[in-house]
Rosetta silent file (secondary structure, phi, psi, omega in degrees, C-alpha in Angstrom):
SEQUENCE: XXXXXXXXXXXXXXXXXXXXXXXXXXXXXXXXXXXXXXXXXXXXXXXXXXXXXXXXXXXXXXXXXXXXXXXXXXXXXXXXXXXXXXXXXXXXXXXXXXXXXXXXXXXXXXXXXXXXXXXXXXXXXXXXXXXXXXXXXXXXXXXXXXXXXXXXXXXXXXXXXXXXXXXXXXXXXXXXXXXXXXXXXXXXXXXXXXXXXXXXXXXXXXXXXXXXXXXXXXXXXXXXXXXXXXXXXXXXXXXXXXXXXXXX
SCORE:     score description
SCORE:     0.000 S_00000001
   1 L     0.000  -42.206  159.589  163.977  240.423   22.984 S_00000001
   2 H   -14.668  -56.569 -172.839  166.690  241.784   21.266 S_00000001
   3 H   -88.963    9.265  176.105  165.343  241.475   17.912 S_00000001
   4 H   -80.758  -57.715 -172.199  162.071  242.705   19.129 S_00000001
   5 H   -52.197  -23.737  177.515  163.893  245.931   20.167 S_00000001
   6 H   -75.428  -34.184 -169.906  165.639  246.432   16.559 S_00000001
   7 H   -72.904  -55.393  173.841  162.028  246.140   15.086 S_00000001
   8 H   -58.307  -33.736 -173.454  160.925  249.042   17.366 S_00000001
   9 H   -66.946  -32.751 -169.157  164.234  251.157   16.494 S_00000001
  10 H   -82.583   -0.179  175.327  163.643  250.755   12.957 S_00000001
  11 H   -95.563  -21.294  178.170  159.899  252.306   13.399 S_00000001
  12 L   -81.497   -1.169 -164.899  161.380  255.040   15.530 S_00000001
  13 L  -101.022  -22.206  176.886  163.824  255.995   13.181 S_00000001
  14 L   -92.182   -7.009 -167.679  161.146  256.374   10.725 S_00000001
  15 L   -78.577  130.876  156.730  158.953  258.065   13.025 S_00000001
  16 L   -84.495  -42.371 -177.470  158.052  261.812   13.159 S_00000001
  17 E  -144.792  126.529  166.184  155.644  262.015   16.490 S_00000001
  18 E  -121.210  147.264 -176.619  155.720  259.589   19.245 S_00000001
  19 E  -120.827  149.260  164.895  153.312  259.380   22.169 S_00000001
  20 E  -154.265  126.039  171.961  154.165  257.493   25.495 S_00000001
  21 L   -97.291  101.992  164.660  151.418  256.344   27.721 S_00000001
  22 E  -107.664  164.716  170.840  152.318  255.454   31.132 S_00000001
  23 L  -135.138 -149.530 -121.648  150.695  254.401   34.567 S_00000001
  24 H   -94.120  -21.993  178.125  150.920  253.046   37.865 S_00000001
  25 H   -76.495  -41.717  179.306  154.158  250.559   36.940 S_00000001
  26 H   -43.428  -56.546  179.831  156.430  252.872   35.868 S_00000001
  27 H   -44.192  -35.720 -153.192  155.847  255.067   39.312 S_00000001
  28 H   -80.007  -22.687  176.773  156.119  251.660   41.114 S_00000001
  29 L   -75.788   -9.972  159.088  159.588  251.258   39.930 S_00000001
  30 L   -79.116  -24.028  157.880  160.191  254.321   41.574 S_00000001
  31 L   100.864   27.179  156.269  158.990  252.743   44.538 S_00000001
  32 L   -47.709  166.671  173.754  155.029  254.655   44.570 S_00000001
  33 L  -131.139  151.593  179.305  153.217  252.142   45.920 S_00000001
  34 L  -103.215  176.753  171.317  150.039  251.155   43.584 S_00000001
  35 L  -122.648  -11.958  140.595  146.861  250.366   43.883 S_00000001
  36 L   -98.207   30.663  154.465  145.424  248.112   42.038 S_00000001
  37 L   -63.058  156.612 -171.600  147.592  245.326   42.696 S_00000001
  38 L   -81.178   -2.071  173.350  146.607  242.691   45.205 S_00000001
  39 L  -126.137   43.087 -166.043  149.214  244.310   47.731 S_00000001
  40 L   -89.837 -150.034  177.026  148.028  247.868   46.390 S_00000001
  41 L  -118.293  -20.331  156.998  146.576  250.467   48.876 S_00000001
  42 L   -57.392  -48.757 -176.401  143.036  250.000   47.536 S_00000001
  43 L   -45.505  -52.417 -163.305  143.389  246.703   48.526 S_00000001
  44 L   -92.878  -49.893 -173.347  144.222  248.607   52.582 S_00000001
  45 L  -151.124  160.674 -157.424  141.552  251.131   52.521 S_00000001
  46 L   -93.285  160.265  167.655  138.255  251.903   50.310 S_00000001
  47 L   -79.795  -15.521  176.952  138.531  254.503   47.696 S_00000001
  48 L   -89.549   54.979  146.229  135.107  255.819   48.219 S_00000001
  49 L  -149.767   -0.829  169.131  136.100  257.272   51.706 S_00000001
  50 L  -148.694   -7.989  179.879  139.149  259.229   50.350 S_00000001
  51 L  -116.462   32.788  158.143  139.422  259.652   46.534 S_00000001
  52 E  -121.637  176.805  178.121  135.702  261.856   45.821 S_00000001
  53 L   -61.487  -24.108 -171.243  134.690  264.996   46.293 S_00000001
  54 L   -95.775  -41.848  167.972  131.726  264.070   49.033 S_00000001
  55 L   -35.205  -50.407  163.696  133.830  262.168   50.759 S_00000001
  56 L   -80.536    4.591 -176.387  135.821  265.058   51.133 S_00000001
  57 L   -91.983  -30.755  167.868  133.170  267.425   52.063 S_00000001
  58 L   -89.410    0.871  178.382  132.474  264.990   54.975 S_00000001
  59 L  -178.670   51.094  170.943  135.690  264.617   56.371 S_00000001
  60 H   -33.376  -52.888  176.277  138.250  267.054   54.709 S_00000001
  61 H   -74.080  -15.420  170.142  140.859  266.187   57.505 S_00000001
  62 H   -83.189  -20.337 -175.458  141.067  262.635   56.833 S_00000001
  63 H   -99.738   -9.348 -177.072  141.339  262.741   53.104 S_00000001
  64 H   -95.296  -22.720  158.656  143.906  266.026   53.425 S_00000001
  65 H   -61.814  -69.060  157.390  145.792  263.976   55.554 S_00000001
  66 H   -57.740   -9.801  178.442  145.777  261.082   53.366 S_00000001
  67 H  -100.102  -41.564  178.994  146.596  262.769   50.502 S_00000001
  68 H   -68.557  -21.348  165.192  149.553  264.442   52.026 S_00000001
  69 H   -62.923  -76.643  159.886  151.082  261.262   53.632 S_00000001
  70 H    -6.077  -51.258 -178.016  150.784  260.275   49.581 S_00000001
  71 H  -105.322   17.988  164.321  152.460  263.241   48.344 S_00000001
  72 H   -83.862  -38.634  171.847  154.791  263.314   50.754 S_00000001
  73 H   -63.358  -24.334 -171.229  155.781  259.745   49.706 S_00000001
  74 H  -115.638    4.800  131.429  155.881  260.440   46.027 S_00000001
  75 H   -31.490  -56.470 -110.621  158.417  263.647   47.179 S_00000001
  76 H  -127.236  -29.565 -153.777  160.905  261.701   48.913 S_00000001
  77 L   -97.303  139.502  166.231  160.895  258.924   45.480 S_00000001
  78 L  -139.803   -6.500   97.467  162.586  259.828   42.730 S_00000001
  79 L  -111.138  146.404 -173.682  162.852  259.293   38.880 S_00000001
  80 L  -124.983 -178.356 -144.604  163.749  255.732   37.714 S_00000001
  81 H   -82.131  -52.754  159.084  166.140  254.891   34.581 S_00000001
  82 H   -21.533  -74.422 -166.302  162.287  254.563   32.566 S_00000001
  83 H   -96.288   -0.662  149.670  161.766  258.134   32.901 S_00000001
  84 H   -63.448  -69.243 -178.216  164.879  259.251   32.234 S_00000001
  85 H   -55.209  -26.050 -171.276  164.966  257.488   28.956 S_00000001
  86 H   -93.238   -8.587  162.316  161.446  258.637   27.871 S_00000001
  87 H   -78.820  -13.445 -158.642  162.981  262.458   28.681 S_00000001
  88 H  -102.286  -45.500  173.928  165.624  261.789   26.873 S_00000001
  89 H   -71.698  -12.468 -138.960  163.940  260.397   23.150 S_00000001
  90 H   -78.685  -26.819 -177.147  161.705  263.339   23.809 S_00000001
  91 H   -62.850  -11.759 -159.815  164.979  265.059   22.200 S_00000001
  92 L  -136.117   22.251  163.198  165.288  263.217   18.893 S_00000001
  93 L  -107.270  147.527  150.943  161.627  264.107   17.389 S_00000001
  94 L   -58.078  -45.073  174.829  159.717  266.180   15.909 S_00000001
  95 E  -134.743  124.267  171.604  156.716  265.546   18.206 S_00000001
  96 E  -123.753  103.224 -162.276  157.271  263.930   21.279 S_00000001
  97 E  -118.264  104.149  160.370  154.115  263.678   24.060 S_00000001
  98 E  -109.399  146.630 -161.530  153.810  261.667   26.848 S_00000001
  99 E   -90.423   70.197  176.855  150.599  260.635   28.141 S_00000001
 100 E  -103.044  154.588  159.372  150.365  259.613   31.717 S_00000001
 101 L  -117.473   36.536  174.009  148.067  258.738   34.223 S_00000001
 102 L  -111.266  179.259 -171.067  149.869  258.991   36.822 S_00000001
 103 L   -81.982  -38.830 -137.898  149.810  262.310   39.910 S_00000001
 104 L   -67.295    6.745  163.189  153.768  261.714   40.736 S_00000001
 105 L    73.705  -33.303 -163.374  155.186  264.665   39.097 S_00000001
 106 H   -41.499  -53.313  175.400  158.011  262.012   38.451 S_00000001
 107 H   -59.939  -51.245 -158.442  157.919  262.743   34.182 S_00000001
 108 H   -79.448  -60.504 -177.938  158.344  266.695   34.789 S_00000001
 109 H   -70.770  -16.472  155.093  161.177  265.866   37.127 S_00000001
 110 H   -85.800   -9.919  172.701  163.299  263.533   35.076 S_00000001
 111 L   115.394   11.364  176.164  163.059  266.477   32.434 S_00000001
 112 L   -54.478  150.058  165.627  160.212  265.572   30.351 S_00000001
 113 L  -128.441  -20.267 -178.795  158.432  268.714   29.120 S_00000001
 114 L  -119.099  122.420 -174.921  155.132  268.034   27.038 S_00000001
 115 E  -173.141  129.394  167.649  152.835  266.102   28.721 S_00000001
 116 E   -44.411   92.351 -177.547  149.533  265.363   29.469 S_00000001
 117 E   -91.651  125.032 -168.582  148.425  264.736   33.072 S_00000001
 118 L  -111.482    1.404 -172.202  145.163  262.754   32.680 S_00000001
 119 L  -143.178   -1.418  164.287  144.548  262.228   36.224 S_00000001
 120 E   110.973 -128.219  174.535  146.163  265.257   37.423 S_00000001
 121 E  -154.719  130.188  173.131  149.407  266.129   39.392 S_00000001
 122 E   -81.168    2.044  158.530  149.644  265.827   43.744 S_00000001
 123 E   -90.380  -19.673  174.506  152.065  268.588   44.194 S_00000001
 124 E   -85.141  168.733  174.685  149.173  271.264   42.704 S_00000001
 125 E  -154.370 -176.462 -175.715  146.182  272.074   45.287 S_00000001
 126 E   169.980  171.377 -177.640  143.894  274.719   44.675 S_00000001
 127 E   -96.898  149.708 -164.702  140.130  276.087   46.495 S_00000001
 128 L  -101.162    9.798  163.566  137.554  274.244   45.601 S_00000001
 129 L   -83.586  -61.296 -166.693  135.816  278.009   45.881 S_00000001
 130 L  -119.976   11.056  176.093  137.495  280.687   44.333 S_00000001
 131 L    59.187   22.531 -168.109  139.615  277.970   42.189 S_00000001
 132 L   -60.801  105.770 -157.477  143.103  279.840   43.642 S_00000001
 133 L   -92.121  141.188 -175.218  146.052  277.222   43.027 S_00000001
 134 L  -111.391  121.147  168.945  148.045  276.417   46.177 S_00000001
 135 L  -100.297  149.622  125.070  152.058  274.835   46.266 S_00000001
 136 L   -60.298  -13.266 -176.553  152.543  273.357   49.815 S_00000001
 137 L    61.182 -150.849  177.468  156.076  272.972   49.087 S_00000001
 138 L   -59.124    2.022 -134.937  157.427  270.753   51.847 S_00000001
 139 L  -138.333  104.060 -165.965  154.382  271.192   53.958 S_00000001
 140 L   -95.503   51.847 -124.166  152.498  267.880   54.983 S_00000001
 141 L   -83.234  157.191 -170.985  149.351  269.547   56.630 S_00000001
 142 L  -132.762    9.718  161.545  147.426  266.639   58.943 S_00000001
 143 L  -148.423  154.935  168.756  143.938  269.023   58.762 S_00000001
 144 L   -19.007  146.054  153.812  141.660  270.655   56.209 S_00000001
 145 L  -124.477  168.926 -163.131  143.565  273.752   55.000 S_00000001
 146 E  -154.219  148.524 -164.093  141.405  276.372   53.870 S_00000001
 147 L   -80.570  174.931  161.918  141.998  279.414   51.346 S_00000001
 148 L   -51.481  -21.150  143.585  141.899  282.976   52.177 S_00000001
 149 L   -18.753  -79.562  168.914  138.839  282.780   50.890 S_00000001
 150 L   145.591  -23.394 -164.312  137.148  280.653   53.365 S_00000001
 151 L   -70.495  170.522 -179.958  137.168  277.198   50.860 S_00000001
 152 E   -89.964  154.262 -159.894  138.507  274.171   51.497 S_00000001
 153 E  -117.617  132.538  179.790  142.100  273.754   49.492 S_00000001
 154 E  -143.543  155.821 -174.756  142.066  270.289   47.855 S_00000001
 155 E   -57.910  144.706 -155.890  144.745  268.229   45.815 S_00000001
 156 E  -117.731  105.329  162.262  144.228  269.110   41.809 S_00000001
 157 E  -125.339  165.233  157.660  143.779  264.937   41.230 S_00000001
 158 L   -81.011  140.371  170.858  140.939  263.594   39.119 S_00000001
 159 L  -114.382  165.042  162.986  138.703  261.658   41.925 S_00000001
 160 E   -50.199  152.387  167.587  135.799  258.951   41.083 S_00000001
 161 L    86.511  -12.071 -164.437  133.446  260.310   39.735 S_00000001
 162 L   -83.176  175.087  152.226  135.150  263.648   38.570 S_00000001
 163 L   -77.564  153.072 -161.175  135.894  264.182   34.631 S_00000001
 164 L   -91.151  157.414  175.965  138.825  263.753   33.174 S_00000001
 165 L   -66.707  135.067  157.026  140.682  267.704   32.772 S_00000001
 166 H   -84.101  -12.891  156.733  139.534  268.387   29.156 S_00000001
 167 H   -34.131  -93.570 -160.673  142.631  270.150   27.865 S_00000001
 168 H   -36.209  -41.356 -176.502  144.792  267.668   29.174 S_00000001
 169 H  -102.080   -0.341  147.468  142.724  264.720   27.290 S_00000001
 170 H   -89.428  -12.548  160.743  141.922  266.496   24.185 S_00000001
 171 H  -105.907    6.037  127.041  145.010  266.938   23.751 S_00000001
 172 H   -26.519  -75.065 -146.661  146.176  263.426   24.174 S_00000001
 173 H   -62.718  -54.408  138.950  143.652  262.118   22.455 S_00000001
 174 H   -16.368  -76.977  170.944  145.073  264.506   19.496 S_00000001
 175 H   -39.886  -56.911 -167.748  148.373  263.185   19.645 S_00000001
 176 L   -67.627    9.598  166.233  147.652  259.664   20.039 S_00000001
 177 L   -94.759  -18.101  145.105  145.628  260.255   16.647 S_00000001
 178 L   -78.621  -13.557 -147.545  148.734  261.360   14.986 S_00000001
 179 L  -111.094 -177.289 -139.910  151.323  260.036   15.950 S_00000001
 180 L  -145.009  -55.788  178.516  153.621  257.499   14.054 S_00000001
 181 E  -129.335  139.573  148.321  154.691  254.917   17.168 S_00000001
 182 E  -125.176  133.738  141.707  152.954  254.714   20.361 S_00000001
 183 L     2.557   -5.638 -169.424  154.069  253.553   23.716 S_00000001
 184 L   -53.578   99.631  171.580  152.096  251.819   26.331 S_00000001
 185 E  -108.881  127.555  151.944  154.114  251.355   29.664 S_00000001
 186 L    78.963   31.658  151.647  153.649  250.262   33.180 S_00000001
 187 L  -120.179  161.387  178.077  149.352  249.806   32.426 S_00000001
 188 L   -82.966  -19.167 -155.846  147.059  247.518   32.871 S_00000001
 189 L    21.293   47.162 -170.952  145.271  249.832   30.308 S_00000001
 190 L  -117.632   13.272  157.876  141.906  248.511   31.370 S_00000001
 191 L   -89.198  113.815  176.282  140.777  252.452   32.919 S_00000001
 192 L  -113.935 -179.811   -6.842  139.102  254.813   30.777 S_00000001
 193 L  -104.007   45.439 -178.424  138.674  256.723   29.685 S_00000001
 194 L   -63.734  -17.951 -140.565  142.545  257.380   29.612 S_00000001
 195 L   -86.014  -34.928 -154.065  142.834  253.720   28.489 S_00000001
 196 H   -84.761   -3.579  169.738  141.730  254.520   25.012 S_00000001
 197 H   -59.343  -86.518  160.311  144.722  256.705   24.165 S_00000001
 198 H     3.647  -76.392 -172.566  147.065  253.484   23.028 S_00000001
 199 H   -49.633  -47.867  168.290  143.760  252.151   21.199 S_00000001
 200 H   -43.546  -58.346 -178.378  143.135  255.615   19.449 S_00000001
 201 H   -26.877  -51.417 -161.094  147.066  255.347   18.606 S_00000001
 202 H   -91.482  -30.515  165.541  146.619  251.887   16.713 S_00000001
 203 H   -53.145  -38.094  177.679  143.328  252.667   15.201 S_00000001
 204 L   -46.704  -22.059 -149.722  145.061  255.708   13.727 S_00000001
 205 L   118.124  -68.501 -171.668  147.567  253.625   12.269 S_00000001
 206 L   -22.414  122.796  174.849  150.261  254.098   14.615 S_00000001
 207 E   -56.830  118.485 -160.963  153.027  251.014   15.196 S_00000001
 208 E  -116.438  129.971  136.655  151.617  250.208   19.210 S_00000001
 209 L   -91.522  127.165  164.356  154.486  248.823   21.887 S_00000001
 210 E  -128.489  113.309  147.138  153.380  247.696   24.884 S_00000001
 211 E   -78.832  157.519 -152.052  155.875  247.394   27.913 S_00000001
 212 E   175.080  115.415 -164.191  154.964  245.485   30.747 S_00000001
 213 L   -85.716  -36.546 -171.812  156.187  242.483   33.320 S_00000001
 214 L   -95.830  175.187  163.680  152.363  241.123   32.503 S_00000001
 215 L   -74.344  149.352  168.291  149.974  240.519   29.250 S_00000001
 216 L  -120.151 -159.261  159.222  147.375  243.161   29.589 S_00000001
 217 L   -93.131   25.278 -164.836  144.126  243.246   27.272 S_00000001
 218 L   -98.092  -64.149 -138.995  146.458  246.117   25.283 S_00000001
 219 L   -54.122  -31.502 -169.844  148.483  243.021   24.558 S_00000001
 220 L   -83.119  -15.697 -173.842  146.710  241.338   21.930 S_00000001
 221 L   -93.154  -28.804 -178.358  146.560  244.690   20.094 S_00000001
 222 L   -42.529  126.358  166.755  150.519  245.654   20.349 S_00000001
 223 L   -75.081  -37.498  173.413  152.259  245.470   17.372 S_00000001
 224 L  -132.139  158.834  151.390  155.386  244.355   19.775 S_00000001
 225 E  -140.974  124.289 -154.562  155.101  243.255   23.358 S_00000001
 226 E   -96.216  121.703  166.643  158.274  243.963   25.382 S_00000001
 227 E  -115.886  129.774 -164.863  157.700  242.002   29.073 S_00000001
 228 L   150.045  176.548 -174.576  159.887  243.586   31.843 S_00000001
 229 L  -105.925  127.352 -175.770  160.307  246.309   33.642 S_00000001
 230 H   -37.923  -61.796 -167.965  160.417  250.089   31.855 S_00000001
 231 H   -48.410  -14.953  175.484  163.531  251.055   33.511 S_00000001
 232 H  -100.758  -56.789 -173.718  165.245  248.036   32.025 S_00000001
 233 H   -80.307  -50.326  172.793  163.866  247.917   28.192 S_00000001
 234 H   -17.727  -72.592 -159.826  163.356  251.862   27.707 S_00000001
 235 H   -70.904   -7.011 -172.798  167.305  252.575   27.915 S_00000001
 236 H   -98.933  -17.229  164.576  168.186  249.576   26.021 S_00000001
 237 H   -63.815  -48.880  178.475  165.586  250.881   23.293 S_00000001
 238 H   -62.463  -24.468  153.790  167.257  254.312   23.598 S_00000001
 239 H   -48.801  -39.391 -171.027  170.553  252.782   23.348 S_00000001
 240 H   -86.637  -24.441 -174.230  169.923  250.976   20.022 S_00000001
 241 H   -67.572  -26.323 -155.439  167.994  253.786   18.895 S_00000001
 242 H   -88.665  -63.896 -136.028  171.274  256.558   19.486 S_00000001
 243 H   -56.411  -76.947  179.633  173.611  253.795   18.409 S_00000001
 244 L   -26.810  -32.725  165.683  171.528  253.069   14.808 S_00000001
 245 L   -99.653   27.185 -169.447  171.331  256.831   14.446 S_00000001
 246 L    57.344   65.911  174.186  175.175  257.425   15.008 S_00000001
 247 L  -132.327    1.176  168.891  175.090  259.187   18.186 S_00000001
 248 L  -118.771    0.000    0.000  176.954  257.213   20.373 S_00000001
C-alpha cells in the first residue's frame, strides 16, 4: 500500500482542485450506524414507512420521532481521524470540495468548509408550508412539531422519491468535472444519482482513488484502489503528502 500512497501524493502535488466523495462508511467509522449493510437499519425497518414525504403526511409522529432518535445519535458521534484529514488537505489547494452523501453534519464539524450536501443535512428542519428553517438544537421532539404557521416542520433530508437539492448537485457535478484528483470514500457508489460524481470525475480526466474495506463497481474504474478504513489511509496520505511538500 505504501507505494500505492506515493503514486497518489505525487498526483496531489500536481493537483490544483480536488473533490472528495464520501458516504455511509466514513460516518460508520464514526460509529452512525448504516443502512445498507446486512446489519444496517433498513435491514430493521422499511424505508417506505419513514424516509418519504407521504409517509410522513400519514404519520408525522412516527417518522419525527424516528428521525430525531437518528439525529440525536449522529449528535452524540463525533468526527473520526478520516474527516479530520479531508479538513485538513482542504488547506493545501487551490480548489478543494467535498462531495458527500451523507446527513451527519460530521464534515462541517471536523472543519471542512465547501461542501456539497447531496442528500441533505439532519440538524436543518424547516415547514414543509411556508418553507421557514427550524434548529432544534438539543431538542429530541417524540411528536409532529408544527411551525407558527400551522405546517408540519420536517428534517431538510432528501427522501425516496424527492430530487436531489439542485444547487448542491450542480455544483458537485461542476467540480467533479474539473477537478485534477478525485476521491471516492466510504461508498458503495452504486446510488444515483450522487453516484455519478466519481464517474463524471474520471470521464473528465481526473486521476480517481477509491477508498474502501470492499471492491465496489467504482473499483474497476479507480485509477488506485486503497482497501481499509478512511480514518486509517486518509492521514497516512496526508502525512506523505505534508512530508513530500516539506511541511513537516
Amino acid at each position: 500500500m505504501t507505494e500505492l500512497i506515493k503514486k497518489v501524493v505525487e498526483k496531489l502535488i500536481e493537483a490544483k482542485s480536488v473533490v472528495v466523495f464520501t458516504g455511509a462508511g466514513v460516518s460508520a467509522e464514526s460509529g452512525v450506524p448504516t443502512f445498507r449493510d446486512k446489519d444496517g437499519l433498513w435491514q430493521k425497518l422499511k424505508p417506505e414507512e419513514l424516509a418519504n414525504f407521504n409517509a410522513f403526511l400519514r404519520n408525522p409522529d412516527l417518522v419525527t420521532e424516528w428521525y430525531s432518535h437518528r439525529r440525536k445519535i449522529m449528535h452524540e458521534v463525533k468526527p473520526n481521524a478520516g474527516h479530520y484529514a479531508i479538513a485538513e488537505m482542504e488547506k493545501y489547494f487551490e480548489r478543494f470540495t467535498v462531495v458527500t452523501q451523507n446527513i451527519d453534519n460530521l464534515h462541517r464539524r471536523a472543519g471542512s468548509k465547501n461542501i456539497f450536501e447531496l442528500h441533505g443535512n439532519i440538524e436543518r428542519n424547516y415547514c414543509i408550508k411556508c418553507k421557514k428553517f427550524y434548529d432544534l438544537g438539543d431538542t429530541y421532539p417524540d411528536k409532529a412539531i408544527y411551525c407558527e404557521c400551522g405546517g408540519l416542520i420536517r428534517p431538510d433530508v432528501v427522501w425516496f422519491g424527492e430530487f436531489l437539492p439542485e444547487d448542491e448537485y450542480d455544483g458537485a457535478v461542476k467540480a467533479a468535472k474539473s477537478c485534477d484528483v478525485c476521491f471516492s470514500v466510504g461508498t458503495s457508489a452504486v446510488v444515483f444519482p450522487a453516484a455519478y460524481i466519481p464517474i463524471y470525475a474520471k470521464q473528465s480526466g481526473a486521476f480517481l482513488v477509491e477508498i474502501n474495506p470492499n471492491p465496489t463497481d467504482l473499483s474497476r474504474m479507480a485509477d488506485v484502489v486503497l482497501q481499509g478504513k478512511s480514518g486509517e489511509i486518509l492521514p497516512l496520505i496526508l502525512s506523505e503528502f505534508k512530508k513530500q511538500k516539506g511541511l513537516l
